[in-house]
RODO-2510 file (C-alpha; in nm, 4 decimals, decimal comma):
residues 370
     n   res          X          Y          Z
     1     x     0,0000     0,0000     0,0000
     2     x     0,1288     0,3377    -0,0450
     3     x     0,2329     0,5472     0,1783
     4     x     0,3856     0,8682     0,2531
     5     x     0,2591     1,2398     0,1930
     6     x     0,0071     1,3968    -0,0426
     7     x     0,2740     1,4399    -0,2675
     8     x     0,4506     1,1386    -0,2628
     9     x     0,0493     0,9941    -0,3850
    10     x     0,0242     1,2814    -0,6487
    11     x     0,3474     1,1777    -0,7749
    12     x     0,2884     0,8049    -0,8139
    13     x    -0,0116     0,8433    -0,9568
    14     x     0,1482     1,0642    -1,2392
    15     x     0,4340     0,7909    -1,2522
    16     x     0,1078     0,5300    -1,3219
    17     x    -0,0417     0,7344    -1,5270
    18     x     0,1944     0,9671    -1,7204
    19     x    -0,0894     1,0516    -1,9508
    20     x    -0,2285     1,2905    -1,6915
    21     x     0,0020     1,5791    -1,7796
    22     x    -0,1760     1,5620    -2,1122
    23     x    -0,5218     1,5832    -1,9838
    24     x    -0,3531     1,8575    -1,6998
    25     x    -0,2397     2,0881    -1,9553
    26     x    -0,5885     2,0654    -2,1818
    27     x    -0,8338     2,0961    -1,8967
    28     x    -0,9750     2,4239    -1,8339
    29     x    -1,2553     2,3388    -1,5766
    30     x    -1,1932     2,1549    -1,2150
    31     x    -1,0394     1,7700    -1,3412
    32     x    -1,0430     1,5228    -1,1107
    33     x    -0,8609     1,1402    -1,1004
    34     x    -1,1364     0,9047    -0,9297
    35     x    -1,2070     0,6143    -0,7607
    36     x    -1,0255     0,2299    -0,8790
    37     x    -0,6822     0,4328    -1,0220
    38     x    -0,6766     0,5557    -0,6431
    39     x    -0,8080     0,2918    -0,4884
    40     x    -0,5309     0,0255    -0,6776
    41     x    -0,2234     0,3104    -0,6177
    42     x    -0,2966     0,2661    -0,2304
    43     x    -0,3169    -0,0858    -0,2636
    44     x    -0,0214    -0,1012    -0,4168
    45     x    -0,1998    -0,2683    -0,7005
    46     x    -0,0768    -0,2734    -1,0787
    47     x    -0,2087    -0,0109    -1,3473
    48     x    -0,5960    -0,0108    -1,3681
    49     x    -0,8176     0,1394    -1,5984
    50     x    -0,8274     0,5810    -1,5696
    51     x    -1,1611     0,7351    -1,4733
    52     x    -1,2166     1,1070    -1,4589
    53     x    -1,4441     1,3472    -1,3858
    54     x    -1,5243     1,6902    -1,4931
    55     x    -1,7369     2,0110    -1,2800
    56     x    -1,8157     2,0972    -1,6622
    57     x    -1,8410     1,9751    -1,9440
    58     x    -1,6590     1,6121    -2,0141
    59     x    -1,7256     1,5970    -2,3709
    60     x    -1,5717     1,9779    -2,4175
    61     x    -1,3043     1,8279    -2,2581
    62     x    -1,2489     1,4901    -2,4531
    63     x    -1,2843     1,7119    -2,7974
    64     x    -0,9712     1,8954    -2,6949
    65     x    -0,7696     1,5629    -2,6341
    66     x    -0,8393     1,4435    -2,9563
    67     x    -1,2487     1,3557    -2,9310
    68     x    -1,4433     1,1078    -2,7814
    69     x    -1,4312     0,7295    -2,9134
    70     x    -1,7368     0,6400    -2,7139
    71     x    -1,9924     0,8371    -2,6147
    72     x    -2,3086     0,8064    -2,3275
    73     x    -2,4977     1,1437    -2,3317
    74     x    -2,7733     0,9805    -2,0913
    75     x    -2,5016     0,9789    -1,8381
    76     x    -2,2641     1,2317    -1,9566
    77     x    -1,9575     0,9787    -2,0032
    78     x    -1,6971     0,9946    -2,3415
    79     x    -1,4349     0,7304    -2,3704
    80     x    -1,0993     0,9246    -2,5452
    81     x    -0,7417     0,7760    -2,6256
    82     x    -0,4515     1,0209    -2,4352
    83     x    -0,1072     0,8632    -2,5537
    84     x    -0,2271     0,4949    -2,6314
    85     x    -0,4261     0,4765    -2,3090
    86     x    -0,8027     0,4688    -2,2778
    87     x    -0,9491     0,7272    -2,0145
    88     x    -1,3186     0,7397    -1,9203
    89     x    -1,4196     1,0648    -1,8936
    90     x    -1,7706     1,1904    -1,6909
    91     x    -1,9103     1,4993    -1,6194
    92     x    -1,9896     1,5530    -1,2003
    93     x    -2,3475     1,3851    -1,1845
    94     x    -2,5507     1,2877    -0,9197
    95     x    -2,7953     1,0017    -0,9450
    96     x    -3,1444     0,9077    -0,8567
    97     x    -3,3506     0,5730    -0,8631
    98     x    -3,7369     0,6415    -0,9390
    99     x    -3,7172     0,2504    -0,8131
   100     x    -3,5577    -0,0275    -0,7134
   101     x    -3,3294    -0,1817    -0,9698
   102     x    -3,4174     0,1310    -1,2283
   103     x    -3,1514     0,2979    -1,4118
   104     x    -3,1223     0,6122    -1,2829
   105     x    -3,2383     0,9621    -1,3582
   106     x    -2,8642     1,1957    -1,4177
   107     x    -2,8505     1,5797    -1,3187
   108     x    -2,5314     1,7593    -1,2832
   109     x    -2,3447     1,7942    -0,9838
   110     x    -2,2102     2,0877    -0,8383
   111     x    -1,9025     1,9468    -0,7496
   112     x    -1,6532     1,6437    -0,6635
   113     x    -1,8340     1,5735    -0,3435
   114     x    -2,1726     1,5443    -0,4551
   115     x    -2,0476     1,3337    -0,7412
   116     x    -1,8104     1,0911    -0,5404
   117     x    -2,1790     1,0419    -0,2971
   118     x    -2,3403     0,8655    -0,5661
   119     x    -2,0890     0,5851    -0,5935
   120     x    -2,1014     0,2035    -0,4722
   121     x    -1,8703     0,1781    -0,1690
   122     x    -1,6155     0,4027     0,0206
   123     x    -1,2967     0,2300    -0,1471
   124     x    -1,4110     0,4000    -0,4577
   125     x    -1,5210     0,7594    -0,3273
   126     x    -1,1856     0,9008    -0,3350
   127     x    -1,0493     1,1761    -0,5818
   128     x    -0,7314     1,3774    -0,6322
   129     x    -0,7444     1,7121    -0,8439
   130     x    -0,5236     1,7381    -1,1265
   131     x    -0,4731     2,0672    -1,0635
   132     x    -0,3778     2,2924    -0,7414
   133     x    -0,2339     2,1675    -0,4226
   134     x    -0,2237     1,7223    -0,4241
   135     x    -0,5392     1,6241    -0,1713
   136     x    -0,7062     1,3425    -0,1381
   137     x    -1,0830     1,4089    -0,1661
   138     x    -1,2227     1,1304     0,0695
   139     x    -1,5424     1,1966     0,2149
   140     x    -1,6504     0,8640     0,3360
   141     x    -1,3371     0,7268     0,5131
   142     x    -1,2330     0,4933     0,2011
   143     x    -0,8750     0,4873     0,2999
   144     x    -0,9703     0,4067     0,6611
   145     x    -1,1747     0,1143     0,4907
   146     x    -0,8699     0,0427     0,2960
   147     x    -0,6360     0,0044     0,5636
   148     x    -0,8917    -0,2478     0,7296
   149     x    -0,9615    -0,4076     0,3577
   150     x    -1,3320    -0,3264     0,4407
   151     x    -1,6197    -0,2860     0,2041
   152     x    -1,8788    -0,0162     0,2741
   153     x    -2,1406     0,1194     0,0872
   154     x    -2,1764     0,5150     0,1686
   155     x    -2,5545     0,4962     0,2671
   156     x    -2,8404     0,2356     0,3392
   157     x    -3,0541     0,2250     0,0126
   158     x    -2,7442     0,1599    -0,1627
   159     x    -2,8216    -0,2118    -0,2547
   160     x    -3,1901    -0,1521    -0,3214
   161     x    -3,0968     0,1591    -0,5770
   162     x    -2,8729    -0,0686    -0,7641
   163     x    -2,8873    -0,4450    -0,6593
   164     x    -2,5818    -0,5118    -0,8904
   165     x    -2,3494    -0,3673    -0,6204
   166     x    -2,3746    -0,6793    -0,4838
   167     x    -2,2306    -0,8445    -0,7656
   168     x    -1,9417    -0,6168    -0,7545
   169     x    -1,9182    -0,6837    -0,3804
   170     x    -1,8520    -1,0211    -0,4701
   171     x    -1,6144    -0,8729    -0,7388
   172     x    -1,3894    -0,6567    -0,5102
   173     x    -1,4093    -0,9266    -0,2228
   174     x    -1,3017    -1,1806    -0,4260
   175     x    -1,0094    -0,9533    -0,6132
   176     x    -0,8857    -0,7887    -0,3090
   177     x    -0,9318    -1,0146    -0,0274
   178     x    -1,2224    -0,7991     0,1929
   179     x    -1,4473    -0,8623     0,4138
   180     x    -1,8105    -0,7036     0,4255
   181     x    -1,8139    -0,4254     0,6917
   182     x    -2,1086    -0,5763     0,8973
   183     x    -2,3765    -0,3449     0,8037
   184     x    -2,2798    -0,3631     0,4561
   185     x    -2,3173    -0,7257     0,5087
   186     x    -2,6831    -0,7499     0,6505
   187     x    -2,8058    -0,5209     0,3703
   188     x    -2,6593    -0,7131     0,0868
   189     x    -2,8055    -1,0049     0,2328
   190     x    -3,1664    -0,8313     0,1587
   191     x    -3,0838    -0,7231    -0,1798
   192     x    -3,3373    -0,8447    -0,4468
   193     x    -3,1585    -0,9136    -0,7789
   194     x    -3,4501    -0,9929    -0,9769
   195     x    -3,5218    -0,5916    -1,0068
   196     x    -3,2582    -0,5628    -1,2770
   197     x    -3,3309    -0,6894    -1,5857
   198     x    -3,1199    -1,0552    -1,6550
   199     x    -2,9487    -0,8757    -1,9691
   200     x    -2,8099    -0,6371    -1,6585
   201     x    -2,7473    -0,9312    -1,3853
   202     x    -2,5663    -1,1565    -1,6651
   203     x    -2,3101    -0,8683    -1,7841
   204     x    -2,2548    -0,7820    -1,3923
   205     x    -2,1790    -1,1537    -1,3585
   206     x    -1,9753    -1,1949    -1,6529
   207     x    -1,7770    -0,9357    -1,5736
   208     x    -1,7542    -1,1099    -1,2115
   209     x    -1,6196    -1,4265    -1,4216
   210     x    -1,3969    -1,2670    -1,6155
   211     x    -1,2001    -1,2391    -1,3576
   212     x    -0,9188    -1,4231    -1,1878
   213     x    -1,1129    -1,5067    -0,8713
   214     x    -1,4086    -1,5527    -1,0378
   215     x    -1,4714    -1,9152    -0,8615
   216     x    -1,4459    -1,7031    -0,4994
   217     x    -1,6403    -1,4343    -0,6216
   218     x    -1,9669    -1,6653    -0,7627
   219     x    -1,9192    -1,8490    -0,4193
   220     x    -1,9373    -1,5746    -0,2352
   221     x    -2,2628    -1,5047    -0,4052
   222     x    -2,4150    -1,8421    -0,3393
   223     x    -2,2627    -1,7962     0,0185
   224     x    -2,4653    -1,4755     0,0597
   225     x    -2,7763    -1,6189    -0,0771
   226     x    -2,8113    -1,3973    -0,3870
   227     x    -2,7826    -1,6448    -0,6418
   228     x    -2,9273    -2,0707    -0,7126
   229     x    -2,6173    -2,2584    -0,7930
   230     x    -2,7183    -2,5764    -1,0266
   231     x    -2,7201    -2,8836    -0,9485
   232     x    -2,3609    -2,9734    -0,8235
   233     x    -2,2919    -2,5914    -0,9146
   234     x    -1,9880    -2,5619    -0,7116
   235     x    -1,8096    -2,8756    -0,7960
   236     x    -1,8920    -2,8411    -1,1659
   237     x    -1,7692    -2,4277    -1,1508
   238     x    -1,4394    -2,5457    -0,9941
   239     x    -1,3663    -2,8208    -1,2628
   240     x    -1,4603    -2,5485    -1,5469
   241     x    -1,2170    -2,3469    -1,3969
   242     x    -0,9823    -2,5916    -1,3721
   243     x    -1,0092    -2,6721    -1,7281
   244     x    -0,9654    -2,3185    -1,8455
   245     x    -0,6060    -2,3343    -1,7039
   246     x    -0,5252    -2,5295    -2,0329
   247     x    -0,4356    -2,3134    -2,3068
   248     x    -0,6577    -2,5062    -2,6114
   249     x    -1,0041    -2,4662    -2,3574
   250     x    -0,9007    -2,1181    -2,2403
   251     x    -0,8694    -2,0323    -2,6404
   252     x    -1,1539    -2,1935    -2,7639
   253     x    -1,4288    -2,1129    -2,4484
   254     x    -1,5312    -1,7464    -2,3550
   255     x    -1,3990    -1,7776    -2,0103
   256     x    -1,6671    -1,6110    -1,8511
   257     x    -1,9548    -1,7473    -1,9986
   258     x    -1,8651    -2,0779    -1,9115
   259     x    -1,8006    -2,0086    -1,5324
   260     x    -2,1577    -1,8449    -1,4852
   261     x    -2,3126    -2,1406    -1,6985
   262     x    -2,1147    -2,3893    -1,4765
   263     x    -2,2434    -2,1954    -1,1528
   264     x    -2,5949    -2,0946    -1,2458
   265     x    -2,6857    -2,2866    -1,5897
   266     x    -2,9351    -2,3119    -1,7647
   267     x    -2,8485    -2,6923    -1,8960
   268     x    -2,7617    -2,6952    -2,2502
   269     x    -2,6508    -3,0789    -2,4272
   270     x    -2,3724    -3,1067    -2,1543
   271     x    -2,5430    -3,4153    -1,9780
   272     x    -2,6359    -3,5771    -2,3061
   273     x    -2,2710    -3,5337    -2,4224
   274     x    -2,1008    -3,6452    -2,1167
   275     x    -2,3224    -3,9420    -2,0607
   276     x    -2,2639    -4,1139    -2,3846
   277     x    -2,0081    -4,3540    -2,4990
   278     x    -1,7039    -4,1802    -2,6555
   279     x    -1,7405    -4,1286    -3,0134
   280     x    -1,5496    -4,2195    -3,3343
   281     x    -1,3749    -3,9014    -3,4710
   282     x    -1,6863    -3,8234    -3,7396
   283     x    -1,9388    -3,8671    -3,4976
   284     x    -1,7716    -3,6499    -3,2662
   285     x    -1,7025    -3,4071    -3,4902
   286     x    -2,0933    -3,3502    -3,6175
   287     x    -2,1714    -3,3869    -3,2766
   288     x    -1,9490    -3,1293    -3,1230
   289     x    -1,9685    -2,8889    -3,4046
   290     x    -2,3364    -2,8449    -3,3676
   291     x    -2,2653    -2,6930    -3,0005
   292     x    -2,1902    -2,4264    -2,8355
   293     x    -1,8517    -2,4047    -2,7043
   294     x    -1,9826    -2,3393    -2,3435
   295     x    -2,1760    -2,6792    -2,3490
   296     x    -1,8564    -2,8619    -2,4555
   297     x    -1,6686    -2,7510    -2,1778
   298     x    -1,9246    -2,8395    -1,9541
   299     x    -1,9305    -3,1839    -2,0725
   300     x    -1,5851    -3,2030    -2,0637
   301     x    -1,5915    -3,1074    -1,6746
   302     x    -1,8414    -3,3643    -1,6370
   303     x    -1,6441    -3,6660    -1,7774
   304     x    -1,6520    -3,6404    -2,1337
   305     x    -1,2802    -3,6997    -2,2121
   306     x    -1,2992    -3,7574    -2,5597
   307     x    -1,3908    -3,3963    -2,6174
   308     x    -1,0265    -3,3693    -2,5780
   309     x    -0,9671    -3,5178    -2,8603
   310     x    -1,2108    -3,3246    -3,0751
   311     x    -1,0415    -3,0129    -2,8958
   312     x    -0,6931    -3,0625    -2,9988
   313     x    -0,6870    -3,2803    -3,3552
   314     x    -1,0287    -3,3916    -3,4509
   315     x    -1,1822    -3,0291    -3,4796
   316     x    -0,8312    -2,9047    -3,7176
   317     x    -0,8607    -3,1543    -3,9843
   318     x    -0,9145    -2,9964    -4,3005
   319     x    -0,9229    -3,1138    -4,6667
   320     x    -0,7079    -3,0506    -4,9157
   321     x    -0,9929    -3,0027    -5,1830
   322     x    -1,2515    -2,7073    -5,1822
   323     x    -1,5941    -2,5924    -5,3132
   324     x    -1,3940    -2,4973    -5,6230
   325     x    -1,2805    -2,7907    -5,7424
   326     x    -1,6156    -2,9650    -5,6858
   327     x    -1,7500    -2,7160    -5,9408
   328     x    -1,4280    -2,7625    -6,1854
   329     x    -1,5499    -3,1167    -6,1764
   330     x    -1,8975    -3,0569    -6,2969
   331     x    -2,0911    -3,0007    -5,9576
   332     x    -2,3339    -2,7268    -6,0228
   333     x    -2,3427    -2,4760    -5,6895
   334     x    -2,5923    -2,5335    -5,4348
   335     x    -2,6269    -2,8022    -5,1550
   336     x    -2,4216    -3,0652    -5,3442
   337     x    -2,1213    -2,9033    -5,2930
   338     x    -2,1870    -2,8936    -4,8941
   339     x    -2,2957    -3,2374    -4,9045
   340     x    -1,9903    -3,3555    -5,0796
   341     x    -1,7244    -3,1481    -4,8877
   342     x    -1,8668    -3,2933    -4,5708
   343     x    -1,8775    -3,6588    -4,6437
   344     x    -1,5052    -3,6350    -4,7251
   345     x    -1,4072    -3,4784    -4,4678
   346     x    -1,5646    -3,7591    -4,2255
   347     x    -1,4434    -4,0142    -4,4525
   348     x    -1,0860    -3,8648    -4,3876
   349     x    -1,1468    -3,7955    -3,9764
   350     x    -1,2619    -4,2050    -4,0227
   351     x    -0,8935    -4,2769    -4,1707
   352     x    -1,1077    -4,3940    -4,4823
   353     x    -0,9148    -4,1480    -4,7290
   354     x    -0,6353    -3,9883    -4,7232
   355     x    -0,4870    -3,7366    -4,9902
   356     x    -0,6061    -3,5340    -5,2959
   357     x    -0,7157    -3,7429    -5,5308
   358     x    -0,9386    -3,9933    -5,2864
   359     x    -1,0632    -3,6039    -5,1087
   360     x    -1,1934    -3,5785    -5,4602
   361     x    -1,3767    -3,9013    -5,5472
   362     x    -1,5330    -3,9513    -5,1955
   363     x    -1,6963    -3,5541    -5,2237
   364     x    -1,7941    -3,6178    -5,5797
   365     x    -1,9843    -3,9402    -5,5036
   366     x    -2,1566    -3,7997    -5,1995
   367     x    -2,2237    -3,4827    -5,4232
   368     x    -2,3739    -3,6584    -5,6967
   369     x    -2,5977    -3,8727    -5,4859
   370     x    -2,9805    -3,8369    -5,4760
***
């Protein structure tokens, strides 16, 4: 964690993020660093991703850096590249909730300290001003919290405003190591998830799983009571998991879309395909190639070893012959040429054919049948 004075904290955080001086020098209303590039400096953390804010006008300012990549007028947030690095870039907001779960209604703030009120929990209400005398802005005792490796939210309708906070309770707990300050804790326990829509709970919890304690993080969720594990859930999550510490699943599998459909489902094919006998290559291939990759891993983690095979050498045979030559040979376009192409190509997963010229004859015959 960092230590030291004001200035020894300005200073690293312009060492982090030399990029700063840039948006310094361009700014010409009150500029503000805020919340995780603080919060992972005192940590001691690596680089994390720059958010700003701006008493003004944020896409004024993003213009002037270049213009904004992104932009979100509802809530007055630009995306803009400063030397090769991304920066988020909002103007001071505040934020209310006409009800639970809603997304809410945006008016501007009047400064940092009504804007740093409307945020999740204390380790992220902090702010340093790019310009003037270093301070840390820190009106809810997030370095305090810090120091204990506490989470907090900053005021008691916090969870029922925006139930995916406790997603991202699970998120920070789960990164950092924190406990739930006890308050926090019995009104997480109450929070209703269902009030967000499940396009908003599945990107919170895919954004949970994309993360490196993403198995902690989707326990701690169960632990809490805020999600229904599937059947076996938790032994099925950790063997995903497991699995996507080998480079061919990790490449082929959206890491976290198979961790939330290990913890929470639904159930896909993954029983079917684990529970039957282990294929030969052409089966396996039409069989596996008609999934999703998510249900393949699954299967996998249930016992279905020969999707190992289909992984690594089944699924990268290819033919030496194309659409092209079927047509050179008198095929006339249309389903034929599919039909042909892919009864050579499980004639050659079989071991039946090998080469050009037998590629050739076995996609013709299947191309000219009935």
């Amino acid at each position: 964690m960092v230590r030291g004075s004001m200035d020894d904290l300005a200073a690293a955080l312009l060492r982090t993020h030399p990029e700063l001086e840039t948006v310094r020098q361009a700014a010409l209303e009150p500029v503000y660093v805020v919340g995780g590039a603080i919060r992972d400096l005192l940590l001691g953390g690596p680089r994390t991703d720059l958010d700003l804010v701006v008493v003004g006008d944020a896409t004024a300012l993003a213009e002037r850096l270049g213009g904004a990549g992104a932009e979100h007028a509802r809530f007055g947030t630009v995306k803009v590249e400063v030397e090769g690095h991304e920066v988020d870039i909002a103007t001071a907001r505040t934020e209310t909730y006409p009800k639970p779960g809603a997304l809410p209604v945006v008016a501007p703030a009047a400064g940092i300290e009504e804007d740093l009120g409307r945020r999740d929990f204390t380790i992220n209400a902090l702010a340093i001003p790019l310009a003037g005398e270093p301070r840390l802005i820190d009106p809810y005792g997030g370095r305090a919290d810090l120091d204990q490796r506490l989470l907090r939210v900053l005021h008691d309708r916090s969870f029922e405003d925006d139930p995916t906070r406790a997603i991202r309770a699970a998120r920070y707990a789960a990164r950092f190591g924190f406990q739930l300050e006890p308050g926090t804790e019995a009104l997480l326990r109450k929070t209703d998830l269902t009030t967000v829509s499940a396009d908003r709970r599945r990107a919170e919890l895919e954004r949970l799983a994309a993360e490196e304690g993403a198995r902690g993080g989707l326990e701690l969720l169960a632990h809490w009571g805020l999600i229904h594990l599937r059947n076996d859930g938790l032994a099925l999550l950790a063997a995903v998991d497991e699995l996507l510490e080998n480079p061919h699943w990790a490449d082929f599998v959206p890491r976290e879309r198979a961790l939330v459909a290990a913890a929470l489902g639904p159930p896909g094919a993954e029983e079917m395909l684990a529970s039957m006998w282990a294929p030969r290559p052409g089966e396996g291939v039409e069989l596996a190639e008609r999934r999703d990759p998510v249900e393949l891993i699954l299967a996998r983690a249930m016992g279905a070893d020969w999707l190992d095979r289909y992984l690594i050498i089944w699924r990268r045979v290819k033919l030496e012959i194309d659409g092209g030559d079927l047509i050179a040979a008198g095929i006339e376009q249309g389903p034929a040429i599919g039909r042909g192409l892919r009864a050579a190509r499980l004639k050659k997963l079989e071991g039946e054919i090998g080469g050009r010229a037998e590629e050739l004859a076995a996609a013709l015959a299947a191309a000219l049948r009935d």
